[in-house]
N, C-alpha and C positions, 0 to 999 in steps of 0.2 A: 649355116652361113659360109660364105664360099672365103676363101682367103684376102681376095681384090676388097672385099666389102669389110672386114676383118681391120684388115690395114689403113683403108680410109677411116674408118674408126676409131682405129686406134691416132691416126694423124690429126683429127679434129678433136680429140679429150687431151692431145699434147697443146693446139692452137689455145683449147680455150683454157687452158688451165696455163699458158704463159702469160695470155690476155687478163686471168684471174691475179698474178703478181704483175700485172705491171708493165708487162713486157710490149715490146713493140712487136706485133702478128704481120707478116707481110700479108699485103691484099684486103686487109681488115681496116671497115670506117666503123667510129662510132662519131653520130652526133649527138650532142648533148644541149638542148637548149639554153640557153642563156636564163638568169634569173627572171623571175617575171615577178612582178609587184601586184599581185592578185587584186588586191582592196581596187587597184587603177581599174583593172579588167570589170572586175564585177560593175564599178560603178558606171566604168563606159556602158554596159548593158541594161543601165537603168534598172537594177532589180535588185532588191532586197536583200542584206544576208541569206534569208531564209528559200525566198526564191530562185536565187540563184544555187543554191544548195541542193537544192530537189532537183533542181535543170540538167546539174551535171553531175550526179547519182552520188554525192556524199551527205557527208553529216554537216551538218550545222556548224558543229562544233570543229570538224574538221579544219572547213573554209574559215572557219573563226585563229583555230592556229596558224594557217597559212596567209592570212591578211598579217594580222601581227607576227609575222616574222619568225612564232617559237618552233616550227615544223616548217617544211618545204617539202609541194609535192613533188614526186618521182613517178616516175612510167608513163603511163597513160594520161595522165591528169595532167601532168608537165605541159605531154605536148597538147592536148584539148587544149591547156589553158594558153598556151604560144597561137595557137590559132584565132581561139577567143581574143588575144591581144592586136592581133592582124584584122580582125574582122568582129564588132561587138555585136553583129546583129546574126552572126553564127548561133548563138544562142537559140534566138526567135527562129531563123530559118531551118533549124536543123531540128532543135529538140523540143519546138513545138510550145506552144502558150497554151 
């Protein structure tokens, strides 16, 4: 590894490990979706605990935490489900009946 590449390196494990405390990274966006009220999404889609569960690759039980409020997704699921909230027939047209 050449030095240029070294030192970028080494500058991006400094960025994210400021962004890890806390800090404000210059040039750095994070968005974070707003809460979403899952139980609303699902039922705009017309479908089932159970259906809608299989639709969007979790457990059952999952979706069942995240309706009633004891969990909240993160990651991926967040933002599917902020989409899902925008559009309830994303479901149907994406991941198929």
């Amino acid at each position: 590894m050449d030095e240029a590449t070294f030192q970028e390196l080494t500058r991006s494990l400094e960025q994210a490990a400021a962004h890890a405390r806390g800090e404000t990274v210059a040039g750095m966006q994070v968005h974070v979706p707003h809460d979403i009220d899952v139980a609303a999404v699902r039922r705009a889609s017309a479908l089932s605990q159970d259906a809608f569960a299989r639709r969007i690759g979790v457990a059952v039980g999952t979706l069942r935490n995240w309706e009633q409020r004891r969990r909240r997704p993160e990651g991926p699921a967040r933002v599917l489900l902020a989409l899902l909230e925008k559009n309830p027939r994303l479901v149907e047209e994406t991941l198929g009946g």
